[in-house]
Structure formats: structure tokens, C-alpha cells
Backbone as CSV, one residue per row, in Angstrom:
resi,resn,N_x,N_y,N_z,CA_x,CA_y,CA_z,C_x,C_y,C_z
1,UNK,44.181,20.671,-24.457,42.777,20.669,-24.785,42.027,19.961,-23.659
2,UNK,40.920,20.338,-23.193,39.782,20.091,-22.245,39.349,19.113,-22.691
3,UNK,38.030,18.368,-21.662,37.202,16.980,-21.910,36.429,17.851,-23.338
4,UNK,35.874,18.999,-23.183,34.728,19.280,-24.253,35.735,20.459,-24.862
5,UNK,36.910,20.259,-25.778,37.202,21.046,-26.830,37.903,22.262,-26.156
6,UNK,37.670,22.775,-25.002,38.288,24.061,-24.690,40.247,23.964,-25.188
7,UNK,40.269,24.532,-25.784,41.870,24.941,-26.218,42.638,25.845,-25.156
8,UNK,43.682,25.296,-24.456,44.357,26.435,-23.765,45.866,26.483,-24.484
9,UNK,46.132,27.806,-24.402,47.466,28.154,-24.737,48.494,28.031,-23.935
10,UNK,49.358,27.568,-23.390,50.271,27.503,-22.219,51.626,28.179,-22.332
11,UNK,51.962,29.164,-22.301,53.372,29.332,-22.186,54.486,28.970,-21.116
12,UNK,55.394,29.341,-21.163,56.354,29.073,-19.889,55.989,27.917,-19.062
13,UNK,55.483,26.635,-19.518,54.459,25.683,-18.510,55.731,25.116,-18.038
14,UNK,55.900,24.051,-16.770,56.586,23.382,-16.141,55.808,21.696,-16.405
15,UNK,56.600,20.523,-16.973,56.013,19.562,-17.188,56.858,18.784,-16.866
16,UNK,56.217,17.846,-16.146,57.184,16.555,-15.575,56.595,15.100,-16.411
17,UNK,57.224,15.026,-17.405,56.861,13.147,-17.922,56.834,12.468,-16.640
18,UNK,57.326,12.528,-16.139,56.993,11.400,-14.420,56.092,11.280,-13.569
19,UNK,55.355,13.169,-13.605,54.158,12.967,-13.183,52.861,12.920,-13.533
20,UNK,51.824,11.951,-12.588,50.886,11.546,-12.916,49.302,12.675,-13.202
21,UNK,50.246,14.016,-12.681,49.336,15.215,-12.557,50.329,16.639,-12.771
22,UNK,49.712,17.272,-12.849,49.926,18.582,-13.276,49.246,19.651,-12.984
23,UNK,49.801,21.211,-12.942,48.638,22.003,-11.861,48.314,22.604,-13.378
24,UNK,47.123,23.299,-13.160,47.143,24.481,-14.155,46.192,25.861,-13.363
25,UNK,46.923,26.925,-13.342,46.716,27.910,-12.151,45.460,28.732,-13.091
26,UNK,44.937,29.868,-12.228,44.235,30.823,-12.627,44.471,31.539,-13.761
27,UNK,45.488,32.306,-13.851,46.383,33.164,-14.629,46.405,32.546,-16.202
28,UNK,46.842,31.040,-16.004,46.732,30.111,-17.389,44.860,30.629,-17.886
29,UNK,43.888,30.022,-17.232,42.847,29.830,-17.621,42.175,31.387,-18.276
30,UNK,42.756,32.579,-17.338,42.475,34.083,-17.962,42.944,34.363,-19.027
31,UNK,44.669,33.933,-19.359,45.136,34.540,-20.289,44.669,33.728,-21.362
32,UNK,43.763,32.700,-21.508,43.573,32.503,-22.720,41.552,33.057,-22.908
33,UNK,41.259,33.870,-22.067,40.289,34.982,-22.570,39.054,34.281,-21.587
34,UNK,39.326,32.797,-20.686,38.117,32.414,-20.360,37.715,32.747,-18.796
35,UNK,36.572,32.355,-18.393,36.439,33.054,-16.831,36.095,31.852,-15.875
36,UNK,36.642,32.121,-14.609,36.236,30.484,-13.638,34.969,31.142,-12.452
37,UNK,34.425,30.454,-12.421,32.832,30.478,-11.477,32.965,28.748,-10.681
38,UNK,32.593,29.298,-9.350,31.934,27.647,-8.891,30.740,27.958,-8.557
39,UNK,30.229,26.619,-8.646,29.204,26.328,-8.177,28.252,24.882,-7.469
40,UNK,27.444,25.252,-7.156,27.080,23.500,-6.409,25.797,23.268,-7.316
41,UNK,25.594,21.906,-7.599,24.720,21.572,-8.244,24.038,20.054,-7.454
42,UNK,23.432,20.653,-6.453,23.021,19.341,-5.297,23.877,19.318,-4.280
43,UNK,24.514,18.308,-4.017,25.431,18.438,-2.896,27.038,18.209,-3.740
44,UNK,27.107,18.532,-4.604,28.432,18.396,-5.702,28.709,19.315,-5.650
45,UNK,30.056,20.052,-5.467,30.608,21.694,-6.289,31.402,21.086,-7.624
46,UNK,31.304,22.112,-7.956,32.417,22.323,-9.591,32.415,23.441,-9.526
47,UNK,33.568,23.360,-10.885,34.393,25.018,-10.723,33.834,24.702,-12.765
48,UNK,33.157,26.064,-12.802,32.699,26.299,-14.590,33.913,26.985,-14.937
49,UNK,34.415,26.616,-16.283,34.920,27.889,-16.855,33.921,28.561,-18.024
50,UNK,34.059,29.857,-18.343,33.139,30.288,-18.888,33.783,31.047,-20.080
51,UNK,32.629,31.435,-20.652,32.955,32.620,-21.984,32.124,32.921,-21.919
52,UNK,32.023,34.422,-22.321,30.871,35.251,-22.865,31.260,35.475,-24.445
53,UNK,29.896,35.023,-25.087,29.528,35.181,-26.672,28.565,35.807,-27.161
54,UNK,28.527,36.993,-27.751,26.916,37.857,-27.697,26.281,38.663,-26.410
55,UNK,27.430,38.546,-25.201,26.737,39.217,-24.658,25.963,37.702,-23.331
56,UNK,26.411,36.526,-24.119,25.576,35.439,-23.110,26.738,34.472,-22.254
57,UNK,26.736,34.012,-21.242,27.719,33.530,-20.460,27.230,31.593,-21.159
58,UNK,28.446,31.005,-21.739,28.136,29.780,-22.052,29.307,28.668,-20.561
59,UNK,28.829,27.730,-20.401,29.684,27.382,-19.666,30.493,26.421,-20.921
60,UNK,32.000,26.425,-20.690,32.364,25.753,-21.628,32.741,24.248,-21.303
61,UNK,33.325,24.167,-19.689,34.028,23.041,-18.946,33.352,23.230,-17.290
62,UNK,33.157,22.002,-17.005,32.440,21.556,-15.588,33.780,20.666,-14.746
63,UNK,34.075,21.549,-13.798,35.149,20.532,-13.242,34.793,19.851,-12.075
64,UNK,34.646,18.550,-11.561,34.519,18.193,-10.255,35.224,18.588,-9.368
65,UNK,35.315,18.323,-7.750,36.313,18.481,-6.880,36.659,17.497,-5.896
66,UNK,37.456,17.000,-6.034,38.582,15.893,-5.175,37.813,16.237,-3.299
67,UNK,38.086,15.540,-2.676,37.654,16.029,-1.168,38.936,16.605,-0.712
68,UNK,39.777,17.123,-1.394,41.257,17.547,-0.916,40.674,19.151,-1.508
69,UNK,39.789,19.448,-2.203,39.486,20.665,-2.557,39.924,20.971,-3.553
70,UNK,40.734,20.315,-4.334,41.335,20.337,-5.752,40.184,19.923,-6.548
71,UNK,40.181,20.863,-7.832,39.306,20.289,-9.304,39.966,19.770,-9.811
72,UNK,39.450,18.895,-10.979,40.531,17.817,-11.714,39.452,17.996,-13.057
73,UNK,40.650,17.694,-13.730,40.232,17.218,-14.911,41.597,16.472,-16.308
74,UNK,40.979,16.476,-17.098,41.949,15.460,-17.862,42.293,16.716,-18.733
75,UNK,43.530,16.838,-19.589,43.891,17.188,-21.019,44.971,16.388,-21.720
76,UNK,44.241,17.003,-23.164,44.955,16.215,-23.820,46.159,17.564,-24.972
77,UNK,47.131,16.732,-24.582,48.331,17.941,-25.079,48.098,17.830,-27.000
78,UNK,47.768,19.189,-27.348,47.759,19.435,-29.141,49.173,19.600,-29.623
79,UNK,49.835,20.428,-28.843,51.405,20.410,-29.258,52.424,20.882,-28.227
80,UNK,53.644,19.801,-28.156,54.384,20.309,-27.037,55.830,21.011,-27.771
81,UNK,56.462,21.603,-26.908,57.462,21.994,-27.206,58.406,22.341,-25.895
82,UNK,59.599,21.778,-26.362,60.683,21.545,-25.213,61.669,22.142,-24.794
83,UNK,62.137,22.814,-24.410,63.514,23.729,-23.929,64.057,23.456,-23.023
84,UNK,65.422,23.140,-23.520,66.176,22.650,-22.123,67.900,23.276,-22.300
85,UNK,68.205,23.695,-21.254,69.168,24.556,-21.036,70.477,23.458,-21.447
86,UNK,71.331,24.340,-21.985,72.734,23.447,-22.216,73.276,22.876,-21.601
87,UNK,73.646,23.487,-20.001,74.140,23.275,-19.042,73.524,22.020,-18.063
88,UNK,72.076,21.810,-18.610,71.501,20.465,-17.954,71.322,19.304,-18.333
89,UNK,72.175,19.350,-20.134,72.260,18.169,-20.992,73.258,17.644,-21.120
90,UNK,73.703,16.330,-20.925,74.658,15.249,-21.337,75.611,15.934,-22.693
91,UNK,76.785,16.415,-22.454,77.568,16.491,-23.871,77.683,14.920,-24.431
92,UNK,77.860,13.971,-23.653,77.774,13.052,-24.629,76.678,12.575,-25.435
93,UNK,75.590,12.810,-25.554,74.176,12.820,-26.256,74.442,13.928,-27.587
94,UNK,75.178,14.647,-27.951,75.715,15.640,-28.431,75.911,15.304,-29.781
């Protein structure tokens, strides 16, 4: 979940508990139905994600951008779920 409510669905995601960041690509942000636009607002860019409702473009999320050219933003995980191959787990944990 986004700063303002946006819900994303994630499948197949790659997550590291160790790290302090995480990517989340294009493809994520489409397949859950929404659209990305930048724009500058003064001498600031952000990247909008959007929806259309009725026919009207709402922006839903405003992302800043790092001077590395990366947007950032925070989420907060609604539900995780874990899969991990047999072959990469401790039989003694078993």
C-alpha cells in the first residue's frame, strides 16, 4: 500500500528483509490497472500515478525524485507471503 491508500498487487515479487529498499518496476504499477505520468511542478519533477474514473484522470500518488533519478516512496506491506524452495532450507529446522 502507497503514502495515500493506492493498493498494489505484487506477484512473483523478490524481497530482501536486509534491505533498506526495494525496486518496484513499471509492469507492477500497470498490472494493477494504474498509469505513470511525470511531471515538474516548479523546479521539482515527480512521477504521478494515475487512474481514470468516469472518463476523468485522478492523480492517485505523487512521487519525488532522488538526484540519482530514482522516485521513492514508502509502502506499507497488507499481506506477505513466502516461498522458499526445499533445497535452500536447513533440514535441520525441519
Amino acid at each position: 500500500m502507497l503514502p495515500k491508500g493506492t493498493k498494489l498487487c505484487i506477484d512473483d515479487a523478490l524481497y530482501s528483509s536486509k534491505s533498506s529498499r526495494n525496486l518496484l518496476n513499471f509492469k507492477g504499477i500497470h498490472y494493477n490497472g494504474y498509469h505513470i505520468e511525470t511531471n515538474n511542478e516548479g523546479s521539482e519533477e515527480f512521477l504521478y500515478i494515475t487512474s481514470i474514473v468516469s472518463g476523468q484522470k485522478l492523480i492517485l500518488e505523487k512521487l519525488p525524485i532522488f538526484s540519482s533519478g530514482l522516485y521513492h516512496t514508502t509502502m506499507r506491506t497488507v499481506e506477505t507471503n513466502v516461498a522458499i524452495h526445499q533445497k535452500c532450507s536447513d533440514p535441520k529446522d525441519q
